[in-house]
FILO-965283 format. One record per atom (N, C-alpha, C): residue in one letter; x, y, z. Coordinates in steps of 0.1 Angstrom, whole numbers, plus 5000, padded with zeros to 4 digits. Each point is the difference from the previous one (the first is absolute). Layout:
REM residues N
aXYZ
...
//
This chain:
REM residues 547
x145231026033
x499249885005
x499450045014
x498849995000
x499050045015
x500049885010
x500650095011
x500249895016
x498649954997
x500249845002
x498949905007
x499250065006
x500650045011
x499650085014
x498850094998
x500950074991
x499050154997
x498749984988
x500349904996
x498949954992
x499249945005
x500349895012
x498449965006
x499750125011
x500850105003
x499550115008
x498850044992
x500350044986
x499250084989
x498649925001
x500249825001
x498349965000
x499650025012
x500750005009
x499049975017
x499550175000
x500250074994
x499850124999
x498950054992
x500649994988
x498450014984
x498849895001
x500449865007
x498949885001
x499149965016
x500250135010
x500050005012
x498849905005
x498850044993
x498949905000
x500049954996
x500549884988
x500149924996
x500549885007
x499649874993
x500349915010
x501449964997
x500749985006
x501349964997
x500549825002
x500249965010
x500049865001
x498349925008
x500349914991
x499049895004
x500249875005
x499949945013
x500449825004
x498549984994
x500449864991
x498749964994
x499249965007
x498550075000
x498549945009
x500550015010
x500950095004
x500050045015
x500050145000
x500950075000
x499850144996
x500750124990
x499650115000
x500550074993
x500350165009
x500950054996
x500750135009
x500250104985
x499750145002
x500250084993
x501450064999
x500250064990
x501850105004
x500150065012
x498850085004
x499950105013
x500349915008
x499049885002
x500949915011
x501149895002
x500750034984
x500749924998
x501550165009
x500150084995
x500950125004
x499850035013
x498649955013
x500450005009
x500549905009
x499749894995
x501049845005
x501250025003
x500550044984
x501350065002
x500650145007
x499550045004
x500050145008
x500249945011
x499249905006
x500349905015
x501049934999
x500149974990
x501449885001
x501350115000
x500050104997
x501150085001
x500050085013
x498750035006
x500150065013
x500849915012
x498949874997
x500749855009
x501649985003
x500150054986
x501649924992
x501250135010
x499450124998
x500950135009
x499750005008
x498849995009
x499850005015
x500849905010
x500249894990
x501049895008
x501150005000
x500750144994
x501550044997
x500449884987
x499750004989
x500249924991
x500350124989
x501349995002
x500550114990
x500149994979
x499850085000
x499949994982
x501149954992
x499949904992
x500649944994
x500049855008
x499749985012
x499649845003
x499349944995
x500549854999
x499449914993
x498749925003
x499150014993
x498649955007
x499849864993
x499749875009
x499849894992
x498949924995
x499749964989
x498649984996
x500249854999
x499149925005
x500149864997
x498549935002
x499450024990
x498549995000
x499149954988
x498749955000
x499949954986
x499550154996
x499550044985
x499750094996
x498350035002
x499850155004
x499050045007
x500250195001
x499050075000
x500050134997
x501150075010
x499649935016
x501150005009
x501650004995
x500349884993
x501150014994
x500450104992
x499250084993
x500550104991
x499750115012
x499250025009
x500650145009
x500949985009
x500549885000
x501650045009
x500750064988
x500149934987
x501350024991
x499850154995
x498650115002
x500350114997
x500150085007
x499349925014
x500550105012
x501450044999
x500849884995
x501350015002
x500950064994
x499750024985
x500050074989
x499750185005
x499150005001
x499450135005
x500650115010
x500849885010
x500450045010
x501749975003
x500350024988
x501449915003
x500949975005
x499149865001
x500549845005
x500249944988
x500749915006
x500749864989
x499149875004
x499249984991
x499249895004
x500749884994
x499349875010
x500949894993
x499449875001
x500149964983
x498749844998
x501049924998
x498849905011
x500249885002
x499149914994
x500449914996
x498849934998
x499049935004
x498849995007
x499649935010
x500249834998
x500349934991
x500249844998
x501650005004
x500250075006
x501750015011
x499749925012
x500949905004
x499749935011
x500250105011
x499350025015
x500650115008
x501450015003
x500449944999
x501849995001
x500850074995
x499449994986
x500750084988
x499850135005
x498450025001
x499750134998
x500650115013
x500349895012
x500450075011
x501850044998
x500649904990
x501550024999
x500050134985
x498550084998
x500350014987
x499450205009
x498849975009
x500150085013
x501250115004
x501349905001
x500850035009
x501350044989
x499749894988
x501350084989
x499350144992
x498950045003
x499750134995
x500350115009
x500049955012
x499950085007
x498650105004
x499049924998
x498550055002
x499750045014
x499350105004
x499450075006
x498449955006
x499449974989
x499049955003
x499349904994
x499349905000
x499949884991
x498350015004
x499349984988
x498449984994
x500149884996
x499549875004
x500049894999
x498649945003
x499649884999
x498649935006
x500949895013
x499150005007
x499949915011
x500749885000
x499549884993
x500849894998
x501050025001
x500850104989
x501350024997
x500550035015
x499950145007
x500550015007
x499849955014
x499649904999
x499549855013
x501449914998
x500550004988
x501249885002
x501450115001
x499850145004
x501350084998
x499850025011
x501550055006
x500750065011
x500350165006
x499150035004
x500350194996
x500850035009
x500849955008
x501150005013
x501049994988
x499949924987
x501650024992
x499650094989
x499250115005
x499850074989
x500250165005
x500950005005
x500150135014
x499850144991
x500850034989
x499650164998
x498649994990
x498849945004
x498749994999
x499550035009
x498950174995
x499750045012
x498349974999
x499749924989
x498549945003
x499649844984
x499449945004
x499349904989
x498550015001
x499350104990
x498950014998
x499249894992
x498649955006
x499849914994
x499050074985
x500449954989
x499550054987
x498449995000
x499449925003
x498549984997
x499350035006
x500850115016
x498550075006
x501350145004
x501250044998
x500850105005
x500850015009
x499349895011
x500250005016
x501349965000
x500549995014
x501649975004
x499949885003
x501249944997
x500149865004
x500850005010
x501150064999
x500950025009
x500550145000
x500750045009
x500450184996
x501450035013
x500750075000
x500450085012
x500650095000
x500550105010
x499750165000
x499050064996
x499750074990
x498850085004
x498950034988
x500449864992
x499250014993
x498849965002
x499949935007
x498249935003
x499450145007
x500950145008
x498950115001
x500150094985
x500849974992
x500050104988
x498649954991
x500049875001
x499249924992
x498250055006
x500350025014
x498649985003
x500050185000
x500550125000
x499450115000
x500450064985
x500249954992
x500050064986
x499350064996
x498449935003
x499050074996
x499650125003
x500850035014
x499750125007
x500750104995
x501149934999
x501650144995
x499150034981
x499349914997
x499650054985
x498950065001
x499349985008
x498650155004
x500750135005
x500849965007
x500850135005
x500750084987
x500549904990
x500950074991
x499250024989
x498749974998
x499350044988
x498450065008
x499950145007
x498750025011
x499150044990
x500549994989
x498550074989
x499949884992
x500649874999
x499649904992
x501349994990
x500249894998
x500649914990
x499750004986
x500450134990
x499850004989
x501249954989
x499450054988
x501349984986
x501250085004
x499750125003
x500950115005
x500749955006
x499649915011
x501350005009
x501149884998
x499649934988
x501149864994
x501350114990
x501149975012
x500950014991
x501349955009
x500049914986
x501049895003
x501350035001
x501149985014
x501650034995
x500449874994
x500250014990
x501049874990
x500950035006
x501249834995
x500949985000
x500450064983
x501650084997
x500250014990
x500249884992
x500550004983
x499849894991
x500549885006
x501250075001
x501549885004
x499849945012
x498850095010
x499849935012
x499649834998
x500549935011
x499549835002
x498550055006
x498949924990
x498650005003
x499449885011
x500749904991
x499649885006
x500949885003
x500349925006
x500849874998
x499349885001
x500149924986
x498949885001
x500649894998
x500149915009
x500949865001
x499449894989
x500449914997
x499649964988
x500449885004
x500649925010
x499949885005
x500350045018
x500249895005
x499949955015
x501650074999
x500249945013
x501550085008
x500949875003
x499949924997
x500449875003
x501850024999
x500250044990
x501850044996
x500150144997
x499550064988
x500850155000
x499050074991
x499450085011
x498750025001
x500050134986
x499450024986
x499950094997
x498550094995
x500350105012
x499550124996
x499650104988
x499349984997
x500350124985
x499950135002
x500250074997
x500550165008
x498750074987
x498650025003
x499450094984
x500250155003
x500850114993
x499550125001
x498750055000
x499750155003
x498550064992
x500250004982
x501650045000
x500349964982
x499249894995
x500349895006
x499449884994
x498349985001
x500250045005
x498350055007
x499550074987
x500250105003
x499750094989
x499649944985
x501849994997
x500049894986
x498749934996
x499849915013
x499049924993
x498450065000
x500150105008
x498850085001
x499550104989
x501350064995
x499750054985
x500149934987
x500949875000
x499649914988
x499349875000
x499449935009
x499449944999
x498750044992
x499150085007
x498950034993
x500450064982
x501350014999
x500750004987
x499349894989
x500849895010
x500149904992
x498549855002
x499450085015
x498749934998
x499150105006
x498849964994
x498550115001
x499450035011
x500950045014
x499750045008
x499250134996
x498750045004
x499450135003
x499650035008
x500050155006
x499850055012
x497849985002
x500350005008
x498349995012
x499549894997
x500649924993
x499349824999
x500149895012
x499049964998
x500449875014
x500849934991
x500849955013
x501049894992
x500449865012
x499649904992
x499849895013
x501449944999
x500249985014
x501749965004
x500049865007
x500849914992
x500449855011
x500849974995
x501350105000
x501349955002
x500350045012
x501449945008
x500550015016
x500450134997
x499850115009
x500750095002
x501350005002
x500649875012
x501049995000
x501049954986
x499749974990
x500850004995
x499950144984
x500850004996
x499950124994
x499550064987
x499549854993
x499150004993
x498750125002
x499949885011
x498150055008
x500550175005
x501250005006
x499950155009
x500250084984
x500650004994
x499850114988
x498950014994
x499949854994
x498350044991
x499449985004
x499449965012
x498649975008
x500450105013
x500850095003
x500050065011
x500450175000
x501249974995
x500450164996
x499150064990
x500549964986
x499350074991
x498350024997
x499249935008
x498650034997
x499950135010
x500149995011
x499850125011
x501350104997
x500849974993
x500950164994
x499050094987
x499249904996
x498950014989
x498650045002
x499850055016
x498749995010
x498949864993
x500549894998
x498849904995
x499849955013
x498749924998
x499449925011
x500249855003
x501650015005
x500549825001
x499049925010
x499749914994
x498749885009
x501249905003
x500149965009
x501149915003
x499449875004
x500149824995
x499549915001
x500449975016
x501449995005
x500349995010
x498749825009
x500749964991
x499349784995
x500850004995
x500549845002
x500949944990
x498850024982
x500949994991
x500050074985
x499649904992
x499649905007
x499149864992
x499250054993
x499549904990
x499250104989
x498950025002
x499149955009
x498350035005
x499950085008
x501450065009
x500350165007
x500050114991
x501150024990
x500350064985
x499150034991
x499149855001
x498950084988
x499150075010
x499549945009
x499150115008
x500550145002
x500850015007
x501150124996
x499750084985
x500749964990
x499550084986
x498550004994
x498649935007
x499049994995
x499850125007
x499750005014
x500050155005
x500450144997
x501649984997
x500050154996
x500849994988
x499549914990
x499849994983
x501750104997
x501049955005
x501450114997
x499850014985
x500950104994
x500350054991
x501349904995
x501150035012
x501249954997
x500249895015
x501149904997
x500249935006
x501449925000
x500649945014
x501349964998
x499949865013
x501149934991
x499549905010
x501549914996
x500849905012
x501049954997
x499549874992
x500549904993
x500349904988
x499149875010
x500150025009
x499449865008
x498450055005
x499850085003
x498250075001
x499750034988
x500650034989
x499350024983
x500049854995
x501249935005
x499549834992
x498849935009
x500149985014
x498749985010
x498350054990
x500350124998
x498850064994
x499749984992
x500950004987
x499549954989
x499649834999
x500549945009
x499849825000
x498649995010
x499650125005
x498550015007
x499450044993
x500050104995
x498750054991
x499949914983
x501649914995
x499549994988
x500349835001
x500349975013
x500349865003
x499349864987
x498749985004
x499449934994
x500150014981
x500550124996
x500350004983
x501250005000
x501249955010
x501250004999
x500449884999
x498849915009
x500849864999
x498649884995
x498950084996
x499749954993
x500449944983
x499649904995
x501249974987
x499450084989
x498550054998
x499650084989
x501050115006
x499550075009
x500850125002
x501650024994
x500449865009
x501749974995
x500250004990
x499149964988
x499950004986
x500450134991
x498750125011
x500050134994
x500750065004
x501150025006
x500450035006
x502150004994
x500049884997
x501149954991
x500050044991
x498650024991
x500350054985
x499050155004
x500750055005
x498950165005
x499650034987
x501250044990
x499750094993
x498749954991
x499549905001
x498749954989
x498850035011
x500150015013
x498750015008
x500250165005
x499850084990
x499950185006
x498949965011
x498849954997
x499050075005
x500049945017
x500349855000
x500149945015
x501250115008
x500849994992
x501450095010
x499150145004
x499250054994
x499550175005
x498949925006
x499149955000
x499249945012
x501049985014
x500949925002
x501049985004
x500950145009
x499850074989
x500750165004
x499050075009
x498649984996
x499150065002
x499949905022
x499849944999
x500449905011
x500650095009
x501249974999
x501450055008
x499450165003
x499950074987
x499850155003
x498950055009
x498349904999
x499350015012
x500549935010
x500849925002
x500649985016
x500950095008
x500250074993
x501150135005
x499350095001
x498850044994
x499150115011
x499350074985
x500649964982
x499350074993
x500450114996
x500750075004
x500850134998
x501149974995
x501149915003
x501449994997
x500950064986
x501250075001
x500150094988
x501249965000
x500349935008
x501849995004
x500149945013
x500749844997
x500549975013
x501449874994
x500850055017
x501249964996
x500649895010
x501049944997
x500949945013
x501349994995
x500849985014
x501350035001
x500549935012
x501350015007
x500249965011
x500849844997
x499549944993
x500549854994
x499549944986
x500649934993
x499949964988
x498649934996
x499250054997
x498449944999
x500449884989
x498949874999
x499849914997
x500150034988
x500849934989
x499450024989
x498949944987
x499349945010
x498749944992
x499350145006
x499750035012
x499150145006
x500450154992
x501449974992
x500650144991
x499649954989
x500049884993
x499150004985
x498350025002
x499549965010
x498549975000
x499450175002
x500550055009
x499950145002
x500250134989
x501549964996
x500550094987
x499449994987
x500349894997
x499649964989
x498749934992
x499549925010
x499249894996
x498550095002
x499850045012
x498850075004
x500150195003
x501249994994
x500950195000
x499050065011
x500349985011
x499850085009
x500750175004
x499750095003
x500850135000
x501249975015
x501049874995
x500849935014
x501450074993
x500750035008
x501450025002
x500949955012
x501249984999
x501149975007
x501050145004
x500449995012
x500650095000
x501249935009
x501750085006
x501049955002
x500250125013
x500849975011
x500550085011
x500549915011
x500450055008
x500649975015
x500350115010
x499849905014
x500350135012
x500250094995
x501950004997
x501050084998
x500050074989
x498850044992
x499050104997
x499050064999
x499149965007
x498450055010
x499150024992
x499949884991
x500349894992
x500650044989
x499550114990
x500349974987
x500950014992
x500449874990
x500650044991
x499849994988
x499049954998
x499249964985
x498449975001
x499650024986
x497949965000
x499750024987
x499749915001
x499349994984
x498550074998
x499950044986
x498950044999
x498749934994
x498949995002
x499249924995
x499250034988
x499949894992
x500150024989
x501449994992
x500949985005
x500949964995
x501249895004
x499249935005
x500849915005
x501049874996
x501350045007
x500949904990
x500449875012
x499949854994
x499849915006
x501349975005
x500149965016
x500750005009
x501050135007
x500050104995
x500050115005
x499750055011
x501050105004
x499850065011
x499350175000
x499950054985
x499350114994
x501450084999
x499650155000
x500750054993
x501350115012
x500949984997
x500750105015
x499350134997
x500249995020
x499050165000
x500850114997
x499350135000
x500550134999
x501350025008
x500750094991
x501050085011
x501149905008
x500149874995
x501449935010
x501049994990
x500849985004
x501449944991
x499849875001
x500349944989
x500149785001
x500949994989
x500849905006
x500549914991
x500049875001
x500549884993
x500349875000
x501149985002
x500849925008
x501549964997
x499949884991
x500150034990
x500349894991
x500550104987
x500649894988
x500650074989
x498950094993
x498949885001
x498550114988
x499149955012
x499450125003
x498950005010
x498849944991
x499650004987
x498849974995
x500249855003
x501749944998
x499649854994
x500849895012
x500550095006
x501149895008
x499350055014
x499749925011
x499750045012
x501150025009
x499750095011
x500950095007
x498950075010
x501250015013
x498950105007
x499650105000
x498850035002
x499750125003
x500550085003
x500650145003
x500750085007
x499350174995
x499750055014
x498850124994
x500750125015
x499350064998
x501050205007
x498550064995
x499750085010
x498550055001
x499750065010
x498850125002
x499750055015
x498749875004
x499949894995
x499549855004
x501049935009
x501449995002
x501149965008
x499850035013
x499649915006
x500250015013
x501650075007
x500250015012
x501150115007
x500749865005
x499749855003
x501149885005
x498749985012
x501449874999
x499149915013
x500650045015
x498850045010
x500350045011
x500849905011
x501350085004
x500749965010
x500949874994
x499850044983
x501049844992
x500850104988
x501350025004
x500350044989
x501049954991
x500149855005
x500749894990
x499149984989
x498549985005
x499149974991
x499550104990
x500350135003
x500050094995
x500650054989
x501149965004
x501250034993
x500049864985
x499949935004
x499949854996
x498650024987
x499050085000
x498850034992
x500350114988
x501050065004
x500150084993
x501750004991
x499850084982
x501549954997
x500950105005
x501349964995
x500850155001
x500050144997
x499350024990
x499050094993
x498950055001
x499949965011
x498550045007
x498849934995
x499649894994
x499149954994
x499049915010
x499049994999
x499649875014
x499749904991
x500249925009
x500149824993
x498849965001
x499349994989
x498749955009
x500049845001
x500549954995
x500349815004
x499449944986
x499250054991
x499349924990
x500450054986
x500149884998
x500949954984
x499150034989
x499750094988
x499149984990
x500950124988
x499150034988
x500050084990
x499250075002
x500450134993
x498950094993
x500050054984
x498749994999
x500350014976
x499550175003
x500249954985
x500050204995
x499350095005
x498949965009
x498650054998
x500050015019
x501449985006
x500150015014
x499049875006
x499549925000
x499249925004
x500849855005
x500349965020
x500749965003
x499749874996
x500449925000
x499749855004
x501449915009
x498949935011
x501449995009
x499949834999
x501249945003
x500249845000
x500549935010
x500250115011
x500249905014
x501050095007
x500250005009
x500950035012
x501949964997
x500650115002
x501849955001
x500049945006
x499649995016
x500749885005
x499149904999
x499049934994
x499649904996
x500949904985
x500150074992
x500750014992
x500949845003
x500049914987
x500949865006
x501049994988
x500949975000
x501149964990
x499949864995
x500050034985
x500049804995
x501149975002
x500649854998
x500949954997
x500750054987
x499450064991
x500950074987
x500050155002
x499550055011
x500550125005
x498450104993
x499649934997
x497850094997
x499650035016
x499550124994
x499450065013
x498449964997
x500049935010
x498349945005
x499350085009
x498650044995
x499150085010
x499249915004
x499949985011
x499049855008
x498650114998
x499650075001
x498750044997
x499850004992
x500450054987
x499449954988
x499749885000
x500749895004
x499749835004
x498449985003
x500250075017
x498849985007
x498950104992
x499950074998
x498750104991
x499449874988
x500749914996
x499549924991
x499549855005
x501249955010
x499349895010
x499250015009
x499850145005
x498749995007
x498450014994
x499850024984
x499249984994
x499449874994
x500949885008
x499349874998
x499749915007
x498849914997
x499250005007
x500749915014
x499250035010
x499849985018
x501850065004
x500650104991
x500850095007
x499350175005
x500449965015
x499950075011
x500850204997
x501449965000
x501150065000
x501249875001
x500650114997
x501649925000
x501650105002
x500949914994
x501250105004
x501349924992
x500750064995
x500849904989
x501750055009
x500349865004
x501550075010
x500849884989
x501850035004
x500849954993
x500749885009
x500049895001
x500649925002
x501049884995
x501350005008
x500549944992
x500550024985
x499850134996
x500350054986
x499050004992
x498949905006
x498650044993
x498450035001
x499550044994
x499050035006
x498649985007
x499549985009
x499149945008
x498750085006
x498749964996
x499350065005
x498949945006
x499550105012
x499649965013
x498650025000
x499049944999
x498650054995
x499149965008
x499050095005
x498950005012
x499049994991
x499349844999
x498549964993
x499150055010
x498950044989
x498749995004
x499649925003
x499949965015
x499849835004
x498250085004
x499550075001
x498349984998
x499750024988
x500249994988
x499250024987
x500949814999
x501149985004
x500349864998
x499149885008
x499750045012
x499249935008
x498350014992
x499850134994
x498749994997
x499849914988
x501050014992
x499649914990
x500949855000
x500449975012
x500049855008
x501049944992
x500950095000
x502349974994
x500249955014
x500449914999
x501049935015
x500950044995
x501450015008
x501550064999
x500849974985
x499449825002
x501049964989
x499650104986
x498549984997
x499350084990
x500450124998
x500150095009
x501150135003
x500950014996
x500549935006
x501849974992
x500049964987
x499249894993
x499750044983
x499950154994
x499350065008
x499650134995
x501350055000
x500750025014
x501050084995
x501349994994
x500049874998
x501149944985
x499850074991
x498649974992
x499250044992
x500650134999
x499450105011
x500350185000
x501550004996
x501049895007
x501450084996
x500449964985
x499249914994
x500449944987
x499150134994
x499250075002
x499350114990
x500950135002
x500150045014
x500950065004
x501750044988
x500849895003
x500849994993
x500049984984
x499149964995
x499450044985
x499850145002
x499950125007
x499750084994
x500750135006
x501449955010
x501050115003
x501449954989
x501150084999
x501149984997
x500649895005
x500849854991
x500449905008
x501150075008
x500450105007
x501050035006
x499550015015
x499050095001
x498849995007
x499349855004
x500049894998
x499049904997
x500649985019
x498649925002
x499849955014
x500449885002
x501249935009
x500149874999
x499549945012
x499550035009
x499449965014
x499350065004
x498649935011
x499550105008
x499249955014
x499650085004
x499749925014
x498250055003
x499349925003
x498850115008
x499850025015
x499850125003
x500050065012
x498350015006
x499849965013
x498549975001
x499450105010
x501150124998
x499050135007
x500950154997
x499550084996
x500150144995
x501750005004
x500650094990
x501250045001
x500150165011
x500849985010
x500150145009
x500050144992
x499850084999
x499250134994
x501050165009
x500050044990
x500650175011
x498350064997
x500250095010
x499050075002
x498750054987
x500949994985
x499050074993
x499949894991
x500249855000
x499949905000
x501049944988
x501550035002
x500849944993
x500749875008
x499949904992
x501049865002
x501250055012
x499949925007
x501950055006
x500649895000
x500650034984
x500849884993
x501350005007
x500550045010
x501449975004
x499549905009
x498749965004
x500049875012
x499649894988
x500149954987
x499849934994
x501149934993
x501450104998
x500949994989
x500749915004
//
């Protein structure tokens, strides 16, 4: 398996004039000047005595900037380290200081509510959106300002292909550590090797239609690891030309985005692919003809490929394959997509603490509710009696396994079994044909009164499909089960439901509801909540402030 490292070495090398990253409608930077960015950021990084293997901190929205710290750092090895920028400064400063970072790339705002007096072995906070120093001390603000000098000096005949060559960190080396919530209790780190790196760098394009020198348009966060693998690593390990939206991902940003540079392929998380499709096919969705044809697809071929045809010129026209992952997509948006109007859509499965992958389905073959097929080359099992029929966790051993969570080795220890397996926390089967399907989280997981194991997501995946539910969350009280539901109080206000009217409605939902789960499962209470449920960073529920 070929170092990461050495492989985006091979494009800034073979694609030197080529354009490499793009900030959309603002600009574009080639490889050549993409390899000397980073040539400064490593002169900077040594001239300030910032020794190799220090941790560099990223905490910024995604932006081409953001990908030449993370390969400066790669390049030059450092241990780079994401944050997420929707981190309150607090977090990010206690998250700062439990990395043990060196240097922090952040925007302004952020570092206006933080304290760099409690941030002491920080020997500078660069601001991300123009380079400059925010704050610095010792000697980096002169390393910073003669770089340019020490790089004319060190390159007197010019900066060519010739002169990129990258010292990697070896496989096993820690590449990156990317925090995955705030620091509030017990902060974990995820420790990614270049192995893991690697991994997903050689099978991803496996398992999806990555091809080398294509533009490929990116608006997933870099910080989380979705976006940094498939929207960050693997196109530029591929020399492609990543355009990065770097706007929030609303869908009149997104489709301008893919009308421009018409992608081939595309990926996008479960909440920007439902947004989009309820923009571009809105008015035949909830129109009642539409609703008509739409319920009995299979008699209206020709509206559904109109329909297809729709969707496929809103994405730019080219589309051969596009996927999501990251969270459990809607499943009215997985029948309309798959099935109804067979778009070339797939789902795919991962976390951090494999950089991402561990499953993807293929298109054209898509099996409903699925997570696609496990990828190449890992070990998996189910803990359960029969993995096809009884659910059980996951449990998978792979060069995808992350190395542990940094500076936690209860939690560490705690992820993984006796046997060396990592836990990945989600409960599902796999049939013959390897293809996962997952049903919720272990510790979500509720016990009935006759001792049935209840998946509250399965619950919510079906009560949030009726009508003026928002989201929700199905907790256990009292021995039974209760669920807490956030209405659509503007599609309720537009069509002029006062509360009590509302509250008919959602009798109504739990009486259809319960017709159509297991009575063991059945809902006996519920409450409505009149503003969004609190969210972790990549936007899951934080159902322990609910239960």
């Amino acid at each position: 398996m070929e170092n990461f490292i050495k492989k985006f070495e091979n494009s800034v090398k073979t694609r030197w004039d080529n354009p490499a990253l793009t900030d959309f409608r603002v600009s574009t930077e080639t490889y050549a000047e993409l390899a000397k960015k980073i040539e400064l950021l490593n002169l900077t990084w040594e001239g300030a005595g910032i020794e190799k293997g220090s941790k560099i901190a990223i905490n910024a929205r995604s932006s081409s900037r953001w990908l030449e710290v993370f390969f400066a750092c790669a390049a030059g090895k450092y241990v780079s380290v994401q944050m997420f920028n929707g981190f309150l400064p607090a977090d990010v400063q206690n998250l700062v200081n439990h990395s043990d970072s060196r240097v922090l790339y952040t925007e302004p705002n952020t570092f206006a509510a933080m304290d760099f007096e409690k941030m002491p072995q920080l020997e500078a906070v660069i601001n991300m959106e123009n380079m400059e120093i925010l704050a610095s001390r010792g000697t980096f603000a002169e390393s910073l300002a003669t770089a340019e000098e020490r790089f004319a000096a060190k390159y007197p005949n010019g900066f060519t292909a010739d002169d990129v060559h990258y010292d990697s960190f070896g496989m096993e080396d820690v590449s990156a550590i990317m925090y995955t919530s705030g620091s509030t209790g017990n902060p974990k780190g995820v420790m990614l090797t270049v192995k893991n790196f690697s991994y997903n760098v050689k099978y991803l394009p496996v398992v999806f239609p990555f091809k080398e020198n294509e533009c490929y348009t990116s608006i997933l966060p870099f910080a989380h690891i979705f976006g940094l693998s498939c929207d960050g690593i693997v196109p530029m390990c591929m020399g492609m030309h990543t355009v990065i939206l770097g706007m929030p991902p609303i869908p009149s940003n997104v489709m301008a985005l893919v009308q421009e540079y018409h992608p081939r392929i595309f990926l996008a998380v479960p909440l920007i692919l439902d947004k989009f499709v309820k923009f571009t096919l809105g008015a035949e969705m909830k129109s009642e003809e539409g609703s008509r044809k739409l319920e009995n697809y299979k008699d209206y071929p020709e509206y559904c490929e109109e329909l297809r045809a729709k969707v496929m010129g809103a994405l730019g026209g080219r589309i051969e394959s596009f996927a999501t992952g990251g969270a459990a997509i809607p499943p009215e948006v997985e029948s309309l997509l798959a099935f109804k109007i067979k778009m070339p859509f797939l789902t795919g499965y991962g976390m951090t603490e494999t950089a991402p992958l561990i499953s993807c389905g293929k298109a054209g073959h898509y099996k409903a509710k699925s997570c696609g097929e496990m990828a190449p080359e890992i070990q998996y099992r189910i803990d359960s009696p029969d993995q096809e029929t009884i659910p059980g966790e996951l449990q998978i051993r792979g060069d995808n396994v992350f190395a542990g969570y940094y500076k936690n080795p209860e939690a560490t220890a705690a992820t993984f079994t006796a046997d060396g397996w990592f836990r990945t926390g989600d409960i599902g089967t796999i049939d013959k044909d390897q293809t996962l399907f997952l049903v919720g989280r272990c510790k979500n997981v509720l016990l009935s009164s006759n001792g049935q194991n209840i998946f509250p997501e399965e619950i919510e995946v079906v009560l949030n499909t009726l009508p003026y539910v928002a989201e929700s969350i199905i907790v256990q009280r009292d021995n039974c089960l209760h669920a807490i539901i956030v209405p659509k109080l503007d599609e309720a206000t537009n069509n002029h439901l006062d509360m009590q009217t509302l509250a008919n409605v959602m009798e109504m939902n739990i009486k259809k509801l319960n017709a159509s789960i297991p009575a063991y499962a059945a809902i006996n209470s519920y409450e409505l909540r009149m503003e969004p449920f609190a969210k972790t960073p990549k936007g899951s529920i934080r159902r322990f402030m609910y239960s």
